[in-house]
N, C-alpha and C positions, 0 to 999 in steps of 0.2 A: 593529659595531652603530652604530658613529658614524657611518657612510654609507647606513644603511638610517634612522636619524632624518633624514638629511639630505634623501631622496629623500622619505620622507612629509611634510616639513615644504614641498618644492616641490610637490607635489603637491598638496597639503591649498590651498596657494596660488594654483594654476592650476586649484582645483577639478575636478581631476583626478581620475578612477576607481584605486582600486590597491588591489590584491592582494598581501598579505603571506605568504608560506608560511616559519613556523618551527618548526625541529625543536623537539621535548621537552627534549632536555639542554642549548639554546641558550635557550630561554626561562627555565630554572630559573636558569640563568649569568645572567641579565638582571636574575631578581627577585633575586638574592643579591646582586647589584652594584647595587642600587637605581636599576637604570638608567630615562631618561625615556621609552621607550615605554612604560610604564604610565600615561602621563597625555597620551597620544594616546586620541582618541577614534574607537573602531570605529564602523562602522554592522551589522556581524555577524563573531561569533564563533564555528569551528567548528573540533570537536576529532576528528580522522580516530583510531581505536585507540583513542575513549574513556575504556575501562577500564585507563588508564594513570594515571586521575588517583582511582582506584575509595577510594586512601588519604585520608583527610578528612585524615588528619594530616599529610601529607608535603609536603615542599617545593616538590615540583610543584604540588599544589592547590594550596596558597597562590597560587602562581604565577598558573594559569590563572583562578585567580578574581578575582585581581586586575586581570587587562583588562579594558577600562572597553570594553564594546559596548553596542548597543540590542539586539539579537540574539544567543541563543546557542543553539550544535546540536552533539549529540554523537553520532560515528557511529561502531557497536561492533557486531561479531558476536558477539561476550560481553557486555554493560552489565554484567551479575552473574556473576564469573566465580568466586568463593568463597564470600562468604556473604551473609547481607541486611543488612551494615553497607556494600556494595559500594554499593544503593541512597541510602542517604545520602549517600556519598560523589560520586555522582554527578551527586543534586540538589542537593544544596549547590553546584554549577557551575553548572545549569541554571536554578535557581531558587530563589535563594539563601534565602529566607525561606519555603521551602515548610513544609518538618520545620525548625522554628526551633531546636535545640540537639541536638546527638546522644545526653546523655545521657537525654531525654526519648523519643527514636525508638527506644531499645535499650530503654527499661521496656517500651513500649508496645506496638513491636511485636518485635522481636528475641528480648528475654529469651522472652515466653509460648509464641513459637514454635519457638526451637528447644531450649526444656527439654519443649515436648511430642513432636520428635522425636528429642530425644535427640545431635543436633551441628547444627554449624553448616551444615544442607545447600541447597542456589541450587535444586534441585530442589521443595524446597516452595514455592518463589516463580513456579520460572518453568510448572510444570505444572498449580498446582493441584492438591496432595494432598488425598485424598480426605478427607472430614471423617471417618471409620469410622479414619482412622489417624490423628488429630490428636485432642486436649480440645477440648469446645467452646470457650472462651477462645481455643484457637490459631488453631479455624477460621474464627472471628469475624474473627480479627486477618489473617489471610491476605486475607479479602475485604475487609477494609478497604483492605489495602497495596493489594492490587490495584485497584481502583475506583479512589487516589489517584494512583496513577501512571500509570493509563488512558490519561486525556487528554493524557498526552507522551508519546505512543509512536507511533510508526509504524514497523509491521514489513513487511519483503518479503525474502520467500523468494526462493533459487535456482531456486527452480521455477516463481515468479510472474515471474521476469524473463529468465529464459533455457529456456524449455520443452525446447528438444532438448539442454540439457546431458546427457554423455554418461553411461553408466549407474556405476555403482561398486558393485563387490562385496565384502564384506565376510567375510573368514574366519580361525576361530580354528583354531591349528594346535597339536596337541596333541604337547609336547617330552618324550620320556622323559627320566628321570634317569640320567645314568649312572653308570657302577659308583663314579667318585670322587664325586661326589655325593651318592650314597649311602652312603657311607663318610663322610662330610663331614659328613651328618646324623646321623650314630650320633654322631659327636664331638661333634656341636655340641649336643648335651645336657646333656654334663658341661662342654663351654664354657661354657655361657650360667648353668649355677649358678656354675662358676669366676667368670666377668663377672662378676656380680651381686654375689657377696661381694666380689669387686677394685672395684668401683664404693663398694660400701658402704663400704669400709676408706677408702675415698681422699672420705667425707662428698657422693658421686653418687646421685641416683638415675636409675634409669633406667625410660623414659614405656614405656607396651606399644604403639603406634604404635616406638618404638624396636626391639623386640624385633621386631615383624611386618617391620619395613623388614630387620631382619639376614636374617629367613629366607627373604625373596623376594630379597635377594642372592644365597644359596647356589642360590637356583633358576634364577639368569641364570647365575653362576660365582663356585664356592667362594672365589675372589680377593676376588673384593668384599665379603664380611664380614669390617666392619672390627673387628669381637668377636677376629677372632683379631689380625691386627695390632696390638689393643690390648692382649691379652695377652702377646704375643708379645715386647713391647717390657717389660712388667712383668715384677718380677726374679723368678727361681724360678718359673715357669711356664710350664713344654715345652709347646705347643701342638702343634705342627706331627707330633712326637716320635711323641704318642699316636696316630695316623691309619697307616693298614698300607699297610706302605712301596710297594704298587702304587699306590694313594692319594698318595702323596706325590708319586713321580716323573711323574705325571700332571697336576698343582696348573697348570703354567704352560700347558699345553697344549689343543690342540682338543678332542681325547677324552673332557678333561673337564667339559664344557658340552653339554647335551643341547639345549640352545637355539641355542649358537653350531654346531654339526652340523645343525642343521636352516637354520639364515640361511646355512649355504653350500652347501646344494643348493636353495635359493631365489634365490639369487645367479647361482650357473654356469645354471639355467635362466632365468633373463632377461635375464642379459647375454649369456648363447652364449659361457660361458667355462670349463677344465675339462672333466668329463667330458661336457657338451652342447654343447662346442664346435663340434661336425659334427652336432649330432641333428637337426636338418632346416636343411638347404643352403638359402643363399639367406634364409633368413629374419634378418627386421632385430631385433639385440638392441634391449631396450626401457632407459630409464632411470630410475632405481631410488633410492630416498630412503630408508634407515634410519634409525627415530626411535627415541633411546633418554631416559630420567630425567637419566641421568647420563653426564657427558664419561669417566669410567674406563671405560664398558660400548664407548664408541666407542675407545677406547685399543686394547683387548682385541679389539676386532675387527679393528682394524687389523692388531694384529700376528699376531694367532692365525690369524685366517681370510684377511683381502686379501693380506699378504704373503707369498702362496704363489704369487700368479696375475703373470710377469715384463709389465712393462708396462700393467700395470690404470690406469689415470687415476680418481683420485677426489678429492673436496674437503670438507673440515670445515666446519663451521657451527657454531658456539658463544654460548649469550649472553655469555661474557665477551669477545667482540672488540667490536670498536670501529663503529660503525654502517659506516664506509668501509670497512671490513673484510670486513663481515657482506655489502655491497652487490657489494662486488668477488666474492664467494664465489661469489651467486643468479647473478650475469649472467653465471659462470663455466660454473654448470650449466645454463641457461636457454640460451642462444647457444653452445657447445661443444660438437659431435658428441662430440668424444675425451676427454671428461669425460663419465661414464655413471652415476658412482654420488655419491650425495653423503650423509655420515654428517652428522647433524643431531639437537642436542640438541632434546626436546620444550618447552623452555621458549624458542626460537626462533619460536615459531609465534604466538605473542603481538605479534612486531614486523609482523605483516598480509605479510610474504613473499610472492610468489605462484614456486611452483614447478611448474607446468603442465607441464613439460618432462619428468616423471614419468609411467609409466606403472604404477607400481609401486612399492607406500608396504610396508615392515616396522617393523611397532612391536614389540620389544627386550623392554622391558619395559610397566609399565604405570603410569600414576599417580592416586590415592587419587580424585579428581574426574575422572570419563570425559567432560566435560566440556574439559581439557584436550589429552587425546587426539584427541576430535573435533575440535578446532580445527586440529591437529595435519593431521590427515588432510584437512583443508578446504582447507588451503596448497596442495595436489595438486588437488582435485577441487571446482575454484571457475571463475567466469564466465572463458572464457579455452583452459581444457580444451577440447579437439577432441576427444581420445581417450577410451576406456574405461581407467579403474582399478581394481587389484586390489589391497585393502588384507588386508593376514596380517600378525595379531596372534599373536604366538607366546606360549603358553600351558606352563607346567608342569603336567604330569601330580600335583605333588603339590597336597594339595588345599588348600591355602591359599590361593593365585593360585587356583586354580580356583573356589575362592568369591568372592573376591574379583573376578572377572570378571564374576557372575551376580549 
């Protein structure tokens, strides 16, 4: 840092042009060290992934607001990527005295809006919900927000800027349950009242977002609900025990995921590996991105479904590495023929990635804001794309996901 003050301070002195480019967690390090770039004077300020600073309260905003520019610009394919306290957050960067206190922007306009629809949804903001499904109070307040934040906006579509981007098809694939699965689910009724009273003995409660999140585990694989791990480890309570014993010897296996059975005849069909290894000669395998919630769902695949195929090349993506990490990964699968597959958490898709080198995106599971997802599938199918993509969303036949898709 002490050589980049040194550079803007000759610069500033040979009235000299310069461009500063600093990461996120290098600028938070600055404001925590009270460092003097904050009393360097910008002539413009621009935040690339804006919705990185969406928290009014975190110590990156503080940060970013704290550079002293004449200009400031924030550029985000989400601005509002959760709820309508994201919009505060965002102008409080942009223009710091617009909404002059947060808890004034959340009576005013937050609370009425989303106690009329009932949560915190970025869909009533960024669509324009219908006033027939809003109170009047809320629909008032929507066209308020909106008309307010009007005048900062400039939006441009992939479609205004690159017309012959290539097409993208979108399809849901519907996953039977299989037989341990099923089995899984008879248990996990008397589980989840067993939970309930181990949660309540031990002074827990447990949220129904909790409970929904257990049983779209057991619908990626019985593994992942951690309801029985948590019983399992609590005294005098066989979990595993109650489940018929074909059920049981099945638990760590392929057989038992009607999801991960279907992501491996998705797989041997686009890479030409497996049983379509020879299905048409000559033809070029494509390269393939699975996006899952959660780093266990890529664990699981790793070992249940890839480690069967000798010699497969593929590469992890996680948000908990390290940005040099994360960087070493893309350019991995970006520029590597013999890197074909790359397992990627969907909370990657937020650091603006571009993975072009895909011709074929599977999303795993799914997460609560489709919002996420899309961005998700945008890292593939954004300015840069040559090719056509084909995005499969795999879906459980039982009907919870299934609602929850629709």
């Amino acid at each position: 840092m002490k050589r980049v003050l040194t550079a803007l301070e000759q610069a500033q002195k040979a009235k000299q042009r310069v461009v500063l480019l600093i990461s996120y967690p290098t600028l938070r390090t600055a404001w925590s060290n009270r460092s003097a770039l904050f009393s360097v004077r910008f002539n413009a300020c621009v935040l690339d992934e804006g919705h990185f600073i969406r928290n009014h309260t975190s110590l990156l905003h503080q940060a970013v607001c704290a550079v002293r520019a004449n200009h400031r610009l924030v550029l985000s394919g989400t601005p509002v990527q959760n709820c309508l306290d994201d919009v505060f957050g965002v102008f409080a960067f942009i223009v710091p005295s617009y909404f002059p206190d947060y808890d004034r922007f959340f009576e005013h306009f937050v609370r009425p809006i989303t106690r009329s629809f009932g949560s915190e949804n970025r869909e009533v903001l960024m669509t324009g919900a219908s006033a027939a499904c809003a109170s009047p109070v809320a629909s008032e307040r929507i066209e308020e927000l909106n008309r307010a934040i009007a005048p900062f906006l400039l939006r441009r579509t992939k479609e205004e800027v690159q017309l012959a981007l290539p097409e993208k098809t979108l399809s849901d694939v519907l996953c039977p349950l299989s037989d341990c699965q099923r089995a899984v689910w008879g248990t996990a009724v008397r589980v989840r009242r067993r939970l309930s009273s181990y949660l309540q003995h031990c002074g827990q409660a447990e949220e129904p977002q909790q409970r929904l999140q257990q049983i779209l585990a057991i619908d990626t694989h019985p593994l992942l609900c951690s309801a029985v791990h948590e019983l399992a480890c609590a005294p005098r309570i066989p979990v595993t025990r109650s489940l018929p014993l074909a059920a049981r010897t099945q638990l760590d296996s392929l057989a038992c995921s009607g999801k991960l059975t279907v992501l491996k005849l998705l797989l041997e069909k686009a890479l030409r590996i497996g049983d379509f290894a020879d299905d048409v000669p000559g033809r070029r395998a494509e390269k393939v991105v699975v996006f899952s919630q959660k780093p266990q769902v890529l664990e699981l695949v790793a070992r249940q479904v890839l480690a069967r195929y000798e010699g497969l090349r593929y590469a992890e993506l996680k948000s908990a590495m390290t940005s040099e990490q994360r960087m070493a990964v893309v350019r991995s699968f970006q520029e590597d023929e013999a890197v074909a597959l790359l397992l990627a958490t969907t909370g990657i898709s937020a650091y603006g990635y571009t993975l072009t080198a895909a011709q074929t995106v599977i999303l795993v599971d799914h997460n609560f804001n489709p919002f996420v997802d899309l961005q998700a599938i945008d890292r593939c199918h954004r300015i840069g794309q040559t090719r056509a993509v084909s995005v499969y969303r795999l879906v459980s036949e039982e009907e919870n996901e299934s609602r929850l898709m629709k």
